[in-house]
C-alpha positions, 0 to 999 in steps of 0.5 A: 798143342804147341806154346805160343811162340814170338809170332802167334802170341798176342799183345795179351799174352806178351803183357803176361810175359812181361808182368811175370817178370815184375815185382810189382803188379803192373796190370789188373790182375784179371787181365794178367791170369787170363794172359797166363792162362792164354800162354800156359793153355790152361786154367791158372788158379790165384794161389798159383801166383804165389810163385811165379817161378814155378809158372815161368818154369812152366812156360819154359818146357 
């Protein structure tokens, strides 16, 4: 299955994207894992974001 690329991703999983690159949380985390989850199309767990290089490499494949 395909990433979500520029045109099919929603504002959802734009905020996740945006949020991957802070420092500091800039949203409810809920709403921040699930986006995740949306843009990497599977279930991120909480101790996943521990280091969220290894997600944004990830979403780089």
């Amino acid at each position: 299955m395909p990433r979500a690329t520029a045109r099919n991703r929603s504002r959802f999983e734009e905020c996740a994207l945006f949020q991957l690159g802070q420092d500091c949380l800039c949203m409810p985390f809920t709403r921040f894992m699930e986006g995740v989850s949306a843009l990497l199309r599977r279930p991120v767990f909480t101790h996943e974001f521990a280091n969220p290089d290894v997600l944004w490499a990830e979403f780089c494949q």
